[in-house]
Structure formats: structure tokens, C-alpha cells
C-alpha positions in Angstrom: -11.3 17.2 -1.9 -8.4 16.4 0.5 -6.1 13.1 0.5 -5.3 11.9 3.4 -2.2 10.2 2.0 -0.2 13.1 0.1 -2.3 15.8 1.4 -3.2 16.8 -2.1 -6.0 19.3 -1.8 -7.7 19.9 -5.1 -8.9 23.5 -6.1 -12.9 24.1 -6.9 -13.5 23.1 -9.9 -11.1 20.2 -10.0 -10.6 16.9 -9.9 -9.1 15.4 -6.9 -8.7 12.4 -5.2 -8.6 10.2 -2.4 -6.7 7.9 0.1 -8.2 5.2 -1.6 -7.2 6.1 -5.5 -4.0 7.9 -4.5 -0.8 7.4 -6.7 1.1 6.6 -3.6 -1.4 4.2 -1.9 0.6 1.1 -2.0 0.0 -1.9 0.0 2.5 -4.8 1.5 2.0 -7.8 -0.1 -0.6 -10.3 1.4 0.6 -13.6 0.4 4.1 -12.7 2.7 2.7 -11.9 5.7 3.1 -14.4 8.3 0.1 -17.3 9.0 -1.4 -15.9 12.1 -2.2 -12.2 10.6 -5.6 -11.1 9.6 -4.7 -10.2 6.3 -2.8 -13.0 4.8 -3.8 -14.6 1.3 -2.2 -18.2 1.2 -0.6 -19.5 -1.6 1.9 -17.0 -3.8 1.7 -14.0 -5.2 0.3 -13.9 -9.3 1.3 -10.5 -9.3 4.5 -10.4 -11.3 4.3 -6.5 -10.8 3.7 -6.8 -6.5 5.5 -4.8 -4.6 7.3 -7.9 -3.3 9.8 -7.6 -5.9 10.5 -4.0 -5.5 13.6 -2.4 -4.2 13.0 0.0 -1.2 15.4 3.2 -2.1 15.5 3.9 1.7 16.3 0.7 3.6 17.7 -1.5 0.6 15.6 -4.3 1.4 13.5 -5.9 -1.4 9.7 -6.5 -0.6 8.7 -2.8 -0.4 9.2 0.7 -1.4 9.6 3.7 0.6 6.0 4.5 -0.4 4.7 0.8 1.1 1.7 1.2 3.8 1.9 -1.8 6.3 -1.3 -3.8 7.3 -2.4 -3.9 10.7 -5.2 -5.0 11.9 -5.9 -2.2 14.4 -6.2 0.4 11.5 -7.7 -1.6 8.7 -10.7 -3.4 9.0 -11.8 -6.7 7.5 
């Protein structure tokens, strides 16, 4: 089984993963993206965990990590 996130490839015999269970699949926040996107959730955010309140160790920025995938409507579906 291959991830196409990490590019983890698991040996025969063992238990892999995928894109959609990967330790580094991490998704932007919906309840900050802006009113006219696809994805947004209204209202805030119950998550006190979210990665809204993490500290990107790239950037600096709070609101993601350097691990965040962005959500765009021309490679996610609804």
C-alpha cells in the first residue's frame, strides 16, 4: 500500500496506510475560511485542539502547521 501524502510504502505483509488516515493529513480549519468558499462551516470552531491555534514552525503564523493541506475546491470534492 502506498500513501500518497508521505509516500510511505508498506512491505508485504504489513500494515500500511493511506492519504486518508496518514499521520500528516491535516486539514485548514473550516470555520476560518472566508463566506464565499465551498468549504466553510459557519459559526466557530469547538475544536479546542484545531489546527487554528497552532504555530506554523516555517512561516510563524498561527492558524496552521507546516504539515496543513489547504482546501480548494478544484481538488477536493463536496
Amino acid at each position: 500500500m502506498l500513501c500518497d501524502l508521505c509516500l510511505f510504502r508498506s512491505a508485504g505483509g504489513e500494515r500500511g496506510h493511506s492519504a486518508r488516515c496518514c499521520p500528516l493529513r491535516q486539514l485548514e480549519c473550516r470555520h476560518l475560511l472566508s463566506e464565499d468558499h465551498p468549504f466553510v462551516l459557519p459559526g466557530r470552531c469547538p475544536d479546542v485542539h484545531c489546527v487554528h491555534v497552532q504555530h506554523c514552525s516555517v512561516c510563524g503564523l498561527i492558524g496552521h502547521s507546516r504539515f496543513t493541506l489547504k482546501l480548494d475546491a478544484a481538488r477536493w470534492m463536496l
